[in-house]
C-alpha positions as CSV (number, residue, x, y, z in Angstrom):
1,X,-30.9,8.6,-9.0
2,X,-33.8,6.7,-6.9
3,X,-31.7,7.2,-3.5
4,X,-30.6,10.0,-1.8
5,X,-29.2,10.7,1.7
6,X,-32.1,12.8,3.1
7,X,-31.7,15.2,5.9
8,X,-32.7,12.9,8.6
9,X,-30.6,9.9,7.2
10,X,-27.6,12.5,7.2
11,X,-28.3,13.6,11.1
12,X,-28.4,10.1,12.4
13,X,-25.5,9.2,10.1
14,X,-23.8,11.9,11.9
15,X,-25.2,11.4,15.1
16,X,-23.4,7.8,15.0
17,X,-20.3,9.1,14.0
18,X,-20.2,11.8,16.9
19,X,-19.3,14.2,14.7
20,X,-19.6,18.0,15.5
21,X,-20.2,19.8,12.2
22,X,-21.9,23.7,11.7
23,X,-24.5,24.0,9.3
24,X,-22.2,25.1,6.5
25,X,-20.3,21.9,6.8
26,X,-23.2,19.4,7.4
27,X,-25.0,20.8,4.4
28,X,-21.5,20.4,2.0
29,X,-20.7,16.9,3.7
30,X,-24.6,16.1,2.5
31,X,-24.1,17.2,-0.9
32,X,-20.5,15.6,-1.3
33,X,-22.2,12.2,0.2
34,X,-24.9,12.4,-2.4
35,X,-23.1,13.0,-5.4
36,X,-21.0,10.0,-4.3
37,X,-23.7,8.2,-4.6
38,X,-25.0,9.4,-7.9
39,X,-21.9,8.7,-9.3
40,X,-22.0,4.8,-7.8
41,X,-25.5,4.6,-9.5
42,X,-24.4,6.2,-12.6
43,X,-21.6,3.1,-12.9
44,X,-24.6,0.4,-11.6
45,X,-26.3,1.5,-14.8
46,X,-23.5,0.4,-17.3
47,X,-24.9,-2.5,-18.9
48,X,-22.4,-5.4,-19.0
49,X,-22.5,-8.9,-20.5
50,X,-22.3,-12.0,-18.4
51,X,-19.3,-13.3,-19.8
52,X,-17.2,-10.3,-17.9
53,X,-15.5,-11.9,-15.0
54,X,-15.5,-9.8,-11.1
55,X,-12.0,-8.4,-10.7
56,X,-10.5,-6.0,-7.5
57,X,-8.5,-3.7,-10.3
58,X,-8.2,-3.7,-14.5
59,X,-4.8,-5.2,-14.5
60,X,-5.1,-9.3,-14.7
61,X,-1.6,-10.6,-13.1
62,X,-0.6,-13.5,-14.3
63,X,2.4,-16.2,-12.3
64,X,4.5,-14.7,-14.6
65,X,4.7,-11.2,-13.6
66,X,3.1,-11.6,-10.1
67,X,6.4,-11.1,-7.8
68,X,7.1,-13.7,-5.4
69,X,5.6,-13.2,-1.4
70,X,8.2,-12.1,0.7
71,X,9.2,-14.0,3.9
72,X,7.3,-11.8,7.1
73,X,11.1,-11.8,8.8
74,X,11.6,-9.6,11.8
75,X,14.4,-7.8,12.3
76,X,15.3,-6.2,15.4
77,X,17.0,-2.8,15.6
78,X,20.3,-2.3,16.1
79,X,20.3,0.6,18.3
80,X,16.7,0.8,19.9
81,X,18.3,3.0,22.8
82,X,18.4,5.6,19.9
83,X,14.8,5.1,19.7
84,X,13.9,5.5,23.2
85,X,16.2,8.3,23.7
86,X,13.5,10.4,21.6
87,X,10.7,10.1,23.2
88,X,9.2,12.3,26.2
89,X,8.9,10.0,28.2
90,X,9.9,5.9,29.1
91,X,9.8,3.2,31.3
92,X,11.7,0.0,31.5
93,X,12.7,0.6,27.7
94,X,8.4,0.7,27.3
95,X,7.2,4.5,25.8
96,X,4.9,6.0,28.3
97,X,1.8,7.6,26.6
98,X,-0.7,10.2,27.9
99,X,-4.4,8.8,28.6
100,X,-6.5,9.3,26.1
101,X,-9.4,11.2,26.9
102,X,-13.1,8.7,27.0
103,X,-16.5,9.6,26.7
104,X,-19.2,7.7,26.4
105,X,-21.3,7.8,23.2
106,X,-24.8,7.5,23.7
């Protein structure tokens, strides 16, 4: 393996992720990151002819046993009162939620 995730790649990779982690944690994260990418190299180095086509998954799908795509049809909820009854808290049949907290990130 030619890369790794070094120290101070890890502490700005955490840095941008705002991420509070103890030492214990930062150094297993590390670890866990880098054998992720040993293992990524480890598959880069399978040699593999030219005639092998890209694919997203092993299983080729033909028309024939692809299942038709389903019509995106709404339907409404026959009782959306029983819906609002369980939350906390409503408005004009709206759910009121609680703010979320904001901080900036530098």
């Amino acid at each position: 393996m030619s890369e790794e995730i070094t120290p101070e790649i890890f502490e700005h990779l955490v840095h941008l992720a705002a991420l509070e982690l103890n030492e214990d944690e930062a150094q297993y994260l590390r670890r866990q990151l880098n054998n992720q990418l040993k293992a990524i190299h480890e598959l880069e180095a399978i040699p593999l002819s030219d005639d092998i086509k890209i694919t997203s998954h092993g299983v080729p799908y033909s028309p024939l046993i692809t299942p038709p795509i389903r019509d995106d049809a709404w339907l409404p909820n026959p009782a959306p009162e029983d819906i609002l009854t369980q939350a906390p808290e409503t408005d004009d049949n709206y759910f009121i939620v609680p703010d979320i907290p904001h901080t900036d990130l530098d």
